[in-house]
C-alpha positions in Angstrom: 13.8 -36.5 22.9 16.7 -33.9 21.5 19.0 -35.3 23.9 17.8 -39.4 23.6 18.4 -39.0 19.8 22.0 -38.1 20.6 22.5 -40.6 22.7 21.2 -43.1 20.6 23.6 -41.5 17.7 27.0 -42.3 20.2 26.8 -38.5 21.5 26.3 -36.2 24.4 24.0 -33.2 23.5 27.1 -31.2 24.0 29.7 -33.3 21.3 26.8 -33.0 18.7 26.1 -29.6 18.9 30.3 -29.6 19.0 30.3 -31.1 15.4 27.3 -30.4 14.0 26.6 -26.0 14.6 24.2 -25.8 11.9 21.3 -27.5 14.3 21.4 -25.0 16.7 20.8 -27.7 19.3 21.5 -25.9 22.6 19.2 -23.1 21.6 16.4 -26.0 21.1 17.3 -27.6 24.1 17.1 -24.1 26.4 14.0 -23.5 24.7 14.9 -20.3 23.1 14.4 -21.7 19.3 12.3 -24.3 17.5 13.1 -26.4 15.0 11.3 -26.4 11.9 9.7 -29.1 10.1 13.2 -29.0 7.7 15.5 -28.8 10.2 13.8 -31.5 12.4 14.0 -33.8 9.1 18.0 -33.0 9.1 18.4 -33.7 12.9 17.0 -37.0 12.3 18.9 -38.0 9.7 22.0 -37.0 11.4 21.1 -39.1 14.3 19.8 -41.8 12.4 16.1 -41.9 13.6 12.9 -40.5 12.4 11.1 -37.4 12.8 8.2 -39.9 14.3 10.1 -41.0 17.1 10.8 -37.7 17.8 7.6 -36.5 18.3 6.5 -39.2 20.6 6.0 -37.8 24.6 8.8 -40.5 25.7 12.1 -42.8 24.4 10.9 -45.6 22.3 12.0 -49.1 23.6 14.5 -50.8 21.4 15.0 -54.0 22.4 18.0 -55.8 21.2 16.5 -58.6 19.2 18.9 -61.4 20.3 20.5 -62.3 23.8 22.9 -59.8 24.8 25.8 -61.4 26.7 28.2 -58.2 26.6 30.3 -57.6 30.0 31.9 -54.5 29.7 29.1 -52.5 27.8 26.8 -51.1 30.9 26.6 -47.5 29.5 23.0 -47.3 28.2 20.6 -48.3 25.2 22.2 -50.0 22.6 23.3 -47.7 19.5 22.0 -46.9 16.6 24.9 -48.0 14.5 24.6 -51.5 16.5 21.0 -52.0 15.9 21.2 -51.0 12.3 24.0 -53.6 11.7 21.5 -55.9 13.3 18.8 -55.7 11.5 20.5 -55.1 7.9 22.5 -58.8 8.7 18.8 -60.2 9.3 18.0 -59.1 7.1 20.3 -61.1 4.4 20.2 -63.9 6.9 16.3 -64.1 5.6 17.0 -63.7 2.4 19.7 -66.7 2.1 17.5 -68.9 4.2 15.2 -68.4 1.1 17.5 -69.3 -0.9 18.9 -72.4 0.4 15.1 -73.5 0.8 14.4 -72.7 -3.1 17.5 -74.8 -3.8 17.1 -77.5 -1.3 20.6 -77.0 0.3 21.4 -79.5 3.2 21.5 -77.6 7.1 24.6 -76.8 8.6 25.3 -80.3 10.4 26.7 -78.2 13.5 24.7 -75.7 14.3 23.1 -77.1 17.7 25.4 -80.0 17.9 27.1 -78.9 21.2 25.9 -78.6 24.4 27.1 -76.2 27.6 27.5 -78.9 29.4 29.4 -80.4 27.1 33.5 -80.4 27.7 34.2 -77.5 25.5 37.1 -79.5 23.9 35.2 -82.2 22.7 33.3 -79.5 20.8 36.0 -77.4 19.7 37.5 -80.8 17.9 34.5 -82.0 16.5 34.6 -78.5 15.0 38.3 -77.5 13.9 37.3 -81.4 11.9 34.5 -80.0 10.3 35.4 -77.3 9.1 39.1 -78.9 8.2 41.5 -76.6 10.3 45.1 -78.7 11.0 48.1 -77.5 12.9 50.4 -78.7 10.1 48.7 -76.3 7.7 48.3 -73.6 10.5 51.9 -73.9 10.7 52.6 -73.0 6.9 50.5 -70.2 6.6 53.1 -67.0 6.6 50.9 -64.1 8.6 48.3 -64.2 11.3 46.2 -61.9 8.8 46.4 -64.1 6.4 45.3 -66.9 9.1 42.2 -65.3 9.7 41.2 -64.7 6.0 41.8 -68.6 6.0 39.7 -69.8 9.1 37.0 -67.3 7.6 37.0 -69.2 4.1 36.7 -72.6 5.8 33.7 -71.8 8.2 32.3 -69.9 4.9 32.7 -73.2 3.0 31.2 -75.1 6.0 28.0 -73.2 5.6 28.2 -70.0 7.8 27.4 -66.8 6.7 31.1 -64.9 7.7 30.5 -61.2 7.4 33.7 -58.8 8.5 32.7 -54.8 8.8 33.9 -51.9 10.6 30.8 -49.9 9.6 27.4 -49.7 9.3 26.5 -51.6 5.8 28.9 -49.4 3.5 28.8 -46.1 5.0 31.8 -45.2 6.4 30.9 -42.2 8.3 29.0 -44.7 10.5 32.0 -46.8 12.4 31.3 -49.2 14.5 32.6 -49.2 18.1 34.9 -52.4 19.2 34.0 -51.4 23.1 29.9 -51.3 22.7 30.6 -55.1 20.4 33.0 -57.3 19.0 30.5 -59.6 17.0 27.7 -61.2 17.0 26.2 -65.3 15.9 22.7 -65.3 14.8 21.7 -68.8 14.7 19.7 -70.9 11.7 19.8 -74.4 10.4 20.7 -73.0 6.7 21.2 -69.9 7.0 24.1 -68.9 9.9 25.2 -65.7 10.7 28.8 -64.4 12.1 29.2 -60.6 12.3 32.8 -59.7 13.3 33.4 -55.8 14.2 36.1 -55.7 11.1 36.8 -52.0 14.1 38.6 -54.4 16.0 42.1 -55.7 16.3 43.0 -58.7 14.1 44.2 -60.9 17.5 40.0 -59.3 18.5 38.7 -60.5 15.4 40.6 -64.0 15.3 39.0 -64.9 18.9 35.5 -63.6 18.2 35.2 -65.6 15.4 36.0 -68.7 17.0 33.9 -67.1 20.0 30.4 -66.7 17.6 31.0 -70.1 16.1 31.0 -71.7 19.6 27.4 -69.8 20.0 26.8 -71.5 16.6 27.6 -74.8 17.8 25.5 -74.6 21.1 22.4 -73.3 18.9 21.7 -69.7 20.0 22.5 -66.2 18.9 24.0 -63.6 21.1 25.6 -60.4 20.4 29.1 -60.5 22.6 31.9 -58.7 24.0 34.2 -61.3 23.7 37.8 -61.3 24.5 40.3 -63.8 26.2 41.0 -61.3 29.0 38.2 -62.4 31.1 36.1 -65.0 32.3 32.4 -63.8 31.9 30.1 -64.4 34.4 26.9 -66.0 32.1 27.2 -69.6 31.3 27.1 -69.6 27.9 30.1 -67.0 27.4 31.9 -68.5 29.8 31.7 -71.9 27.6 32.0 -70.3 24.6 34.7 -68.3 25.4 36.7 -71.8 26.7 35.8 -73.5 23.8 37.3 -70.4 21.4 40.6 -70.8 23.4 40.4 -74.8 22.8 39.7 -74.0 19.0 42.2 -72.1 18.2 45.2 -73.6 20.7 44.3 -77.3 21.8 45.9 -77.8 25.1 46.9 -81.1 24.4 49.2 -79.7 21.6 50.3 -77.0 23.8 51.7 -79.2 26.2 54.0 -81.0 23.6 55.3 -77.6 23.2 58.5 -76.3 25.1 58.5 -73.3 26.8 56.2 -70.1 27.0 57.6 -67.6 24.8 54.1 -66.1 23.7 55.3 -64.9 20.4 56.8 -68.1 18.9 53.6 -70.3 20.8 51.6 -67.4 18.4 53.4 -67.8 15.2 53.2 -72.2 15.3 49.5 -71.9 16.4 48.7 -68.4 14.1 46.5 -66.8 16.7 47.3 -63.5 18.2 49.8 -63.3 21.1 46.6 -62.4 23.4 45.1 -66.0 22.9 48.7 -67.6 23.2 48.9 -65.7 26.8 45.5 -66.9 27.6 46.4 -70.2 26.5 49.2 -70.6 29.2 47.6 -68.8 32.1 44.6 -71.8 31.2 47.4 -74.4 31.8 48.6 -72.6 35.0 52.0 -71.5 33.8 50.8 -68.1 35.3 49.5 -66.1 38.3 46.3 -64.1 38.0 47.8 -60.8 38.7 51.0 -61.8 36.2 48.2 -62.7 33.7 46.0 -59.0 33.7 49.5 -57.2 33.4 51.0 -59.0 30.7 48.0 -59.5 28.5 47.3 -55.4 29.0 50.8 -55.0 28.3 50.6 -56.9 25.2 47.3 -55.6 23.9 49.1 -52.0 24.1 51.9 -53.3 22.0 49.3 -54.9 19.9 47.3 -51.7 19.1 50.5 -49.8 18.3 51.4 -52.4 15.4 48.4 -52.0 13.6 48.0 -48.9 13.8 50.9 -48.2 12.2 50.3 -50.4 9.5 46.6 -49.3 8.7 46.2 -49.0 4.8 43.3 -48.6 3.1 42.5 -51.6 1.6 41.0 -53.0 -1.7 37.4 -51.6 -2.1 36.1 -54.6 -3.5 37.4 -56.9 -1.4 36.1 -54.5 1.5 33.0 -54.9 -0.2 33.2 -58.7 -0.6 34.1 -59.3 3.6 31.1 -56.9 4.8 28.3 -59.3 3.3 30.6 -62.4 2.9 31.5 -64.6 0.0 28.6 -66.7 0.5 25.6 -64.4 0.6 27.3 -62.3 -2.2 27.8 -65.5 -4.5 24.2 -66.3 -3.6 22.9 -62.7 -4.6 25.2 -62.6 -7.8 23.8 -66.2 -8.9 20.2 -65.3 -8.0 19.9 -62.1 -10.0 21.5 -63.0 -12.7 19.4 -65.9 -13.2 16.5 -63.5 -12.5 15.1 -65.2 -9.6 16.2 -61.7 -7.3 16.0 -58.0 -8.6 19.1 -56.1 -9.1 17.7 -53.6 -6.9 17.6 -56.0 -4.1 21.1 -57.8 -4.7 22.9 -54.0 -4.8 20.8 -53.1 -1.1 21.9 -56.0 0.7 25.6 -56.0 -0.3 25.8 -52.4 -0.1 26.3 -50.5 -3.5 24.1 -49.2 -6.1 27.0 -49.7 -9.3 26.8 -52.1 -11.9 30.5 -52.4 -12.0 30.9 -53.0 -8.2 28.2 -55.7 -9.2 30.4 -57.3 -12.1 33.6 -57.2 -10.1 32.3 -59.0 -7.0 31.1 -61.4 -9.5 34.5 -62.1 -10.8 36.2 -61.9 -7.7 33.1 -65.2 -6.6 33.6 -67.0 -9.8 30.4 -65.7 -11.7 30.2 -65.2 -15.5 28.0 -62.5 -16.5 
């Protein structure tokens, strides 16, 4: 049970008794110590379980509570850091479908509107309309961060709950791991959910997006490894994963375009140079074996830009992308018209301040 806790936590017994001495945990595990009661209460904190499970005879089953379409992640139960993000994001998800009920707000007219079977164009249109994405104004805005801040807004203001974290709720000593998930969509009539792995690249983040709102669109949730490297080999990811490509780089207007330099097909479309290489491997401008190398190529050179241009960041806007504008305007509103507690509003969006409260509000329009 030591050694599934660990696990469970992203360790081996031997890298957690690495970085965390005071347990003692090889001692436990060769049976020449026991815990006590204290330091069992610690070890479970530390690993992010309970002192209960821990005492059972056997691993408790944790289901993952939504489809799990992931390719690449065959190493094992799902984490604790993943499940927790999970359930804390259903958690809001039931709290602003309350909402929206106790205000009478009009469903999502998408959600469920596209079928697999379905040409995955068709439905990437009928979306990019929707939610009111055009190539002229893709074309004037100046960085690809600053695209997907703007494709985030627009599926926000189309009713979708856009939440963008690298951690686990606001504790940054919990990150979240880009190879176990990218994202997630967890599907609902009013209250839609989009959780992008803010640990990823911003080329990763762009296509997951676009990847969870297909899963939208089609009606069901999923948690997903997506990525326009491969083809999976489910159905629905396939699909999804066409229709992300479509969404974000219609091959009708990549045709009209000359040529397939990667970077300037990337900078008139503002998607990562990833999607703009998938893009023309799609149209057949490429071998399959040309394809892999460039694109692993290109995700090095990728990696190496944004690392060296990691800052950190504005903590309330930080604050503002892990829940989303939407559900944080909603909690604002709601307790300060009394109809939530405080206590509630601060667990859900992460913080326990009153200040953090009162900027978020300013930074969603609210007057105290």
């Amino acid at each position: 049970m030591l050694e599934w806790a660990c696990a469970r936590a992203g360790y081996t017994a031997a890298s957690f008794a690495e970085t965390h001495a005071q347990f003692r945990l090889l001692s436990w595990l060769q049976g020449e110590e026991v815990p006590t009661l204290r330091q069992l209460e610690e070890f479970a904190a530390a690993t992010h379980t309970s002192v209960g499970a821990l005492l059972l005879p056997e691993p408790l089953g944790e289901p993952l509570p939504i489809s799990d379409f992931r390719s690449g992640w065959r190493q094992g139960p799902p984490s604790a850091n993943l499940l927790d993000t999970l359930y804390l994001c259903q958690q809001r998800q039931d709290w602003y479908r309350e909402y929206a009920r106790l205000n009478r707000m009009d469903a999502v007219e998408f959600i469920g509107s596209a079928r697999v079977t379905q040409a995955p164009e068709k439905a990437a249109a009928a979306l990019r309309a929707a939610i009111g994405i055009k190539r002229t104004e893709r074309q004037d805005i100046p960085t690809w961060t600053e695209a997907l801040r703007t494709l985030i807004e627009r599926a926000d203001q189309a009713g979708v709950l856009v939440m963008v974290s690298g951690v686990v709720g606001s504790n940054t000593h919990r990150k979240l791991d880009p190879t176990e998930f990218r994202g997630f969509a967890l599907c609902d009539d009013l209250a839609p959910v989009v959780f992008i792995n803010g640990a990823d690249t911003k080329a990763g983040q762009i296509f997951t997006l676009a990847h969870e709102l297909g899963h939208l669109g089609v009606g069901e949730s999923a948690l997903s490894d997506a990525t326009p490297r491969v083809t999976p080999d489910q159905r629905v990811e396939a699909w999804c994963n066409r229709f992300a490509a479509e969404f974000l780089v219609p091959e009708e207007e990549l045709r009209a375009v000359q040529g397939d330099d990667i970077q300037a097909i990337a900078r008139q479309f503002k998607v990562s140079t990833l999607v703009a290489l998938r893009r023309i491997f799609d149209l057949g401008r490429l071998s399959e074996a040309d394809y892999w190398q460039r694109y692993d190529a290109e995700l090095e050179r990728v990696r190496g830009l944004e690392a060296r241009g990691t800052g950190g960041g504005n903590f309330y806007y930080t604050t503002l992308a892990r829940a989303g504008r939407r559900l944080t305007r909603a909690l604002v509103v709601s307790a300060l018209e009394g109809q939530s507690s405080f206590s509630e509003a601060f667990r859900l969006l992460g913080f326990k301040k009153l200040t953090v409260f009162d900027e978020l509000a300013a930074l969603v329009g609210v007057e105290g």
